[in-house]
C-alpha positions in Angstrom: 1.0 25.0 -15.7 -1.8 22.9 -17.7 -1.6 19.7 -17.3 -3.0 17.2 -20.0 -5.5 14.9 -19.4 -5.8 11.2 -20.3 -7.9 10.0 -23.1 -10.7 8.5 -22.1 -9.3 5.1 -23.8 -6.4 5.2 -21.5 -5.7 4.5 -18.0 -5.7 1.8 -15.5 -9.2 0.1 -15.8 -9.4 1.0 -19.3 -9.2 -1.8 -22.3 -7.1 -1.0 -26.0 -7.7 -2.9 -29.1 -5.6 -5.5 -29.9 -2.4 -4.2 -31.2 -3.5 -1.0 -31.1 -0.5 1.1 -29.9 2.5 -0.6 -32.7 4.2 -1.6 -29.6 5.9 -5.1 -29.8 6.9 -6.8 -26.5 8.4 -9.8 -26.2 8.2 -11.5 -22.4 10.3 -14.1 -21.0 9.0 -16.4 -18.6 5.6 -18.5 -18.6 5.1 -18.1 -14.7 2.8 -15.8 -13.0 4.8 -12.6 -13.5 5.1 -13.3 -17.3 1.7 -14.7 -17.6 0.7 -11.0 -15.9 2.4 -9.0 -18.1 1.1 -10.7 -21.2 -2.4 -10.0 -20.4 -1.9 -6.8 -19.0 0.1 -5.6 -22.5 -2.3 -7.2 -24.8 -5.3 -5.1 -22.8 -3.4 -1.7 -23.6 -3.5 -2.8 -26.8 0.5 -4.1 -27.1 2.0 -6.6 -29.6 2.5 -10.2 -27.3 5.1 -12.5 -27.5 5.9 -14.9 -24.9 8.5 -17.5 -25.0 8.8 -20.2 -22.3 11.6 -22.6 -22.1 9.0 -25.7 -20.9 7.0 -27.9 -22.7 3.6 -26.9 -21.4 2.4 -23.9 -19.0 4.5 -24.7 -15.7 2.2 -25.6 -12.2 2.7 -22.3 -10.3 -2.5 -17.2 -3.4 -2.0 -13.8 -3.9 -2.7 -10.7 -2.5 -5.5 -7.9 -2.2 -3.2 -5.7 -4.2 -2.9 -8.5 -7.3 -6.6 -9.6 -7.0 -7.7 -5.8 -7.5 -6.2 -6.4 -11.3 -7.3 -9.4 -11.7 -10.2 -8.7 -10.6 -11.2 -6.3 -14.0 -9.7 -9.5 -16.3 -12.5 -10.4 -18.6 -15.5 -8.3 -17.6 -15.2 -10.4 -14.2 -14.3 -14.3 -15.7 -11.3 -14.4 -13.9 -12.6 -13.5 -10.9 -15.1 -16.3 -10.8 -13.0 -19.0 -12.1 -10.6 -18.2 -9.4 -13.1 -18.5 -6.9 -14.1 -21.0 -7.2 -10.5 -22.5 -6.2 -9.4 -20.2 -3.5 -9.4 -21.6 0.1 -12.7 -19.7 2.1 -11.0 -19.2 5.6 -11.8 -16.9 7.6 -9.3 -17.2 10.4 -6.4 -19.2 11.4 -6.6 -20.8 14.8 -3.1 -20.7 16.4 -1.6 -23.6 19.1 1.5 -23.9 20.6 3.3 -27.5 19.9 1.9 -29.0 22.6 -1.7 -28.4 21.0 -2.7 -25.6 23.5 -5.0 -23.3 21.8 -3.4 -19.5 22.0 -5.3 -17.2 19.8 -7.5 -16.7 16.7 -6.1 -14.6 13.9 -9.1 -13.4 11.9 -8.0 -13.1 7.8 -9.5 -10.3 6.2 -8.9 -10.2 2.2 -10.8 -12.6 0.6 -13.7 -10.6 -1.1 -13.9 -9.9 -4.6 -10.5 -8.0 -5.9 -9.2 -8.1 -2.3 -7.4 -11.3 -2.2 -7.4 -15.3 -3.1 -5.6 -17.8 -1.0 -4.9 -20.5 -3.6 -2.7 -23.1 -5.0 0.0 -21.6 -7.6 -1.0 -24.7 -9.7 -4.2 -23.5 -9.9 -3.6 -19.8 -9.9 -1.4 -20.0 -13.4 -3.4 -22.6 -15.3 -6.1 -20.2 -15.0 -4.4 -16.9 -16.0 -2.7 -19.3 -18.6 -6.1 -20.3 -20.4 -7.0 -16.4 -20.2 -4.2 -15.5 -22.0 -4.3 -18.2 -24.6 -8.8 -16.7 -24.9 -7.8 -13.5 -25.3 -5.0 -14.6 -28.1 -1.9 -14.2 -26.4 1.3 -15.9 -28.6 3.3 -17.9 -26.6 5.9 -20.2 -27.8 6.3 -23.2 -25.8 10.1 -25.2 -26.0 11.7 -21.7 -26.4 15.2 -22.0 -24.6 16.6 -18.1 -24.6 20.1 -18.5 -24.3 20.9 -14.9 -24.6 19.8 -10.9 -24.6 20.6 -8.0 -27.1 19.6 -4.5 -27.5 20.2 -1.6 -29.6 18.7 2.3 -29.9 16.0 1.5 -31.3 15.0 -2.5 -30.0 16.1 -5.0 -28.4 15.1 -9.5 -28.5 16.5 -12.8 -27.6 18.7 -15.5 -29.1 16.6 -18.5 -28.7 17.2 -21.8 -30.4 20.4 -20.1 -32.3 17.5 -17.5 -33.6 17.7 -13.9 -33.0 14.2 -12.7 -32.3 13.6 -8.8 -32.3 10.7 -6.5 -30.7 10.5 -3.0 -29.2 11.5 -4.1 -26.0 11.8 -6.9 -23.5 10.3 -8.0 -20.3 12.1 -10.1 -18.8 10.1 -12.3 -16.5 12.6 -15.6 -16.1 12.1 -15.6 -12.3 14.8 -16.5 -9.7 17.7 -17.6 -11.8 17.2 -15.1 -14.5 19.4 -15.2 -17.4 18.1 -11.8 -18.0 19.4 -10.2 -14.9 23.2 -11.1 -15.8 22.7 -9.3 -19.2 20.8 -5.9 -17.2 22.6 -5.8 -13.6 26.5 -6.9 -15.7 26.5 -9.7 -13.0 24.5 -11.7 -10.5 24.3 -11.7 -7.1 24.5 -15.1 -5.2 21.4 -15.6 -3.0 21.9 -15.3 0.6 20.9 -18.4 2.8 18.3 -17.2 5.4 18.8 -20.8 7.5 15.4 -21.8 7.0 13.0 -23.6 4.9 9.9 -24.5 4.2 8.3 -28.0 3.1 5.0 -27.2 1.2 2.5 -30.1 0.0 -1.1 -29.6 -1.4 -3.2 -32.7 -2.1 -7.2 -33.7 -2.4 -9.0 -34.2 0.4 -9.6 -37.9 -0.6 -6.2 -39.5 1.1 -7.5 -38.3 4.5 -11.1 -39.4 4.3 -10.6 -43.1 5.6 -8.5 -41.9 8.9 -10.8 -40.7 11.6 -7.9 -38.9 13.5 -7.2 -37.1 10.4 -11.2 -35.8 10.6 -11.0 -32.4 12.7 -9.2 -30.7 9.8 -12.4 -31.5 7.8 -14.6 -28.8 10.4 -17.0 -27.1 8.5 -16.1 -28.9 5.1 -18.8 -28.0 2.3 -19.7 -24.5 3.5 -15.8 -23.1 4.1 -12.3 -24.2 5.5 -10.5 -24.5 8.4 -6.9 -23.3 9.3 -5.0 -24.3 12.2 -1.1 -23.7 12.9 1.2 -25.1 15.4 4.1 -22.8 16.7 7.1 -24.5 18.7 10.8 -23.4 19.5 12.0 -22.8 15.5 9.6 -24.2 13.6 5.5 -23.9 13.0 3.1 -25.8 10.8 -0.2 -24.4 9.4 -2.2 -26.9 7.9 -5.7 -25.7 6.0 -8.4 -27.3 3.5 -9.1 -25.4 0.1 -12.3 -25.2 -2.1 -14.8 -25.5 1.1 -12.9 -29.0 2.1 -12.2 -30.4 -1.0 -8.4 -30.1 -0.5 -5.8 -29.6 1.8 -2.1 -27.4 2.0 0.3 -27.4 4.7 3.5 -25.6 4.8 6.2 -26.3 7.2 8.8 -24.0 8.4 12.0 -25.1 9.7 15.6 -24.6 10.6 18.4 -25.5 7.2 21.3 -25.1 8.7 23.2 -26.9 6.3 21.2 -25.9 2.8 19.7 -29.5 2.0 16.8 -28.4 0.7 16.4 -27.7 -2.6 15.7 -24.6 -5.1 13.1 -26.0 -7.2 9.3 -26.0 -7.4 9.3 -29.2 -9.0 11.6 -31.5 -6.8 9.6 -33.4 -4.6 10.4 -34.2 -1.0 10.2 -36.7 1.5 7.3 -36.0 4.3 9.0 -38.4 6.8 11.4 -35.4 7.5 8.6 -33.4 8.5 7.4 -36.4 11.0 11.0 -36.8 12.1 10.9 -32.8 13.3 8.1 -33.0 15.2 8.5 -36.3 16.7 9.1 -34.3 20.0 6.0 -32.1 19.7 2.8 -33.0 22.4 0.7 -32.4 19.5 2.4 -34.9 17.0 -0.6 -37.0 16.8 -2.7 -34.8 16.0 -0.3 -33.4 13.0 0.5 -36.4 11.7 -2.0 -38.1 10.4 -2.5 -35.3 7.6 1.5 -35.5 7.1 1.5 -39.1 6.6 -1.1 -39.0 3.9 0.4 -36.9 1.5 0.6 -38.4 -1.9 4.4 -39.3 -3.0 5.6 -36.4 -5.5 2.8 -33.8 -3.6 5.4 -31.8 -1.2 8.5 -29.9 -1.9 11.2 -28.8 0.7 12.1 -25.1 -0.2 14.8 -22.7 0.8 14.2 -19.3 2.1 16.6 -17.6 0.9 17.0 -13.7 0.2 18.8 -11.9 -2.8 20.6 -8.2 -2.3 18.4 -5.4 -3.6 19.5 -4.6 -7.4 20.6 -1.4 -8.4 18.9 -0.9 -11.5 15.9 -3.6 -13.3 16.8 -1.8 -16.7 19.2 -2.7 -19.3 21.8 0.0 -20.4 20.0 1.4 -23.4 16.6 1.4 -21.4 14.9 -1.7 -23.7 14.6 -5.0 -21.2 13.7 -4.5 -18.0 13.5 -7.2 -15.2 10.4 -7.9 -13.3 9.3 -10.2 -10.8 11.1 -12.7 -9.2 13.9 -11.9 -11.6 14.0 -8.1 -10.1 12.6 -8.6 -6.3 12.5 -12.0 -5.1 10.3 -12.1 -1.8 10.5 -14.5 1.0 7.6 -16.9 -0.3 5.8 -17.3 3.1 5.1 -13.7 2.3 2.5 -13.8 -0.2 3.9 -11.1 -2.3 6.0 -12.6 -5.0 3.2 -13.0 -7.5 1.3 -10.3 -6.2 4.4 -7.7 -6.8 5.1 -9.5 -10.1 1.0 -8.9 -11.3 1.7 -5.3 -10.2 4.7 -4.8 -12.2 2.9 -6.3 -15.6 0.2 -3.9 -14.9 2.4 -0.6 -14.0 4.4 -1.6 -17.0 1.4 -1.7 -19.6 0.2 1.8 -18.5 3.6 3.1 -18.8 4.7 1.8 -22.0 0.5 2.8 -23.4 1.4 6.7 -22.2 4.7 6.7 -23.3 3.7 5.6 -26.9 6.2 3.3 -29.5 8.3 6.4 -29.8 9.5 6.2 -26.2 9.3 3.4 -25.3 12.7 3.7 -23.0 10.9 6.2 -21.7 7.8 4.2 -20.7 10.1 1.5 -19.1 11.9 4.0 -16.8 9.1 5.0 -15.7 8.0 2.2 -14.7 10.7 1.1 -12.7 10.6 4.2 -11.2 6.8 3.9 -10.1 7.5 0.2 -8.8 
């Protein structure tokens, strides 16, 4: 059997002129997924269109497997805007809740294309002024209210309009509207009993509190990671950009479901104080608890979703990806990382499968992911 090779134009690393291949995409969802997906398409040489229900480009680390395509984004300028906002740590010193040190986890994956450990706000403003360089459409204030396909395309309703394209890519994250249209209905998430406050802030608030100060180790060369473990809860607290700002992320029991799912609802830290007023180390937390700015930490739910049976539509034309096909657990680290992979399968796919099958190319796709 002879198998046919790929033109040299084509492939993973390889770049297509703009609008090359006659295939017209539009892509649902402004977040890191559909930011992704745009950029990927548009380097194969696809037609872009992406619609976002917001007003302005939504504040949003990843992976070694994400950062070796992001990695290849403009000859390298992605790479270097990103680093110079990922957090340099090295390792993560691990305590009990009484303070006592237990072990050192070295990290590994922070090299170029093997990884960046950064705030999502940063992470998607910077894929987002990428994709506006390279002259990706999007339409801001675009509410999709509904999907539609045929044999030979498939669009969106948005704003009463019907809006038509070759296919769809459906990146709308957890509470797709997509998935209802593709899947015929829409499983409820399942309620893991946890969740997880997250806050990220700059390094100022801390400066005039001298107990706050050990966090601050090394600050100007790298950054420093410690977590706390006790019974049913832990707390890793790190700075970002060689000291210049701080995260922590605190994981918890939610019994009863008060937190909320929503990247933009802040929370109140006291809570967090309130859980570990037990803890022997509570004065060493707290001072980097207490100064976090008012609207700078959210209270998440971890919360898991049944695996769908299909990500593809009935006639083969919009296909779910990212959080809106396989929502991870987000102390995981994968959710944007999957959803960079699935832009970049998708865009090889749909460049081999050519305008003439591009069910084909979709298919394949979810097959491959």
């Amino acid at each position: 059997m002879t198998i046919p090779s790929i033109p040299s134009n084509q492939g993973p690393a390889a770049i297509a002129e703009p609008r090359s291949s006659g295939i017209n995409i539009i892509i649902v969802g402004l977040g890191i997924g559909g930011l992704a997906a745009a950029i990927e398409c548009h380097r194969k040489g696809h037609s872009v269109t992406v619609f976002e229900k917001a007003s302005a480009p939504r504040p949003q680390g990843i992976g070694s497997n994400a950062a070796r395509i992001l990695a290849k984004w403009g000859n390298g300028r992605v790479h270097e805007l990103l680093e110079a906002q990922i957090s340099h740590i090295r390792a993560v010193d691990i305590h009990d809740q009484a303070g006592k040190f237990i072990v050192t986890n070295e990290m590994t994956g922070f090299r170029r294309g093997d990884g960046y450990f950064l705030n999502r706000c940063d992470l998607a403003n910077i894929l987002y002024e990428h994709a506006r360089d390279i002259g990706v459409e999007v339409r801001f204030n675009a509410k999709v209210t509904d999907y539609w396909e045929t044999d030979s395309n498939a669009g969106i309703i948005v704003d009463g309009s019907r809006v038509a394209a070759d296919c769809v890519i459906a990146s709308d994250g957890l509470h797709s509207k997509a998935r209802g249209f593709v899947t015929g209905g829409d499983p409820a998430p399942v309620s893991s009993g946890y969740a997880a406050f997250r806050a990220y802030f700059d390094v100022s608030e801390i400066l005039s509190d001298h107990a706050a100060h050990w966090l601050l180790k090394g600050a100007g060369k790298s950054d420093h990671a410690s977590a706390f473990v006790g019974k049913d809860s832990e707390i890793t607290i790190c700075t970002v950009k060689r000291g210049n700002a701080i995260m922590w992320i605190f994981t918890h029991p939610d019994p009863d479901g008060d937190a909320r799912e929503s990247w933009t609802v802040p929370a109140n830290v006291q809570h967090v104080l309130d859980k570990i007023q037990d803890w022997p180390c509570r004065d060493k937390i707290a001072p980097i608890i207490r100064h976090t700015p008012a609207g700078k930490a959210i209270n998440f739910p971890i919360l898991t979703r049944p695996p769908l049976d299909t990500w593809l539509s009935p006639l083969g034309r919009i296909i779910l990806t990212g959080d809106a096909a396989h929502p991870y657990l987000p102390m995981a680290g994968q959710g944007a990382s999957q959803a960079i992979e699935d832009a970049a399968v998708l865009a090889i796919t749909l460049e081999l499968a050519t305008k003439d099958n591009v069910p084909l190319g979709l298919k394949i796709a979810e097959k491959i992911r």
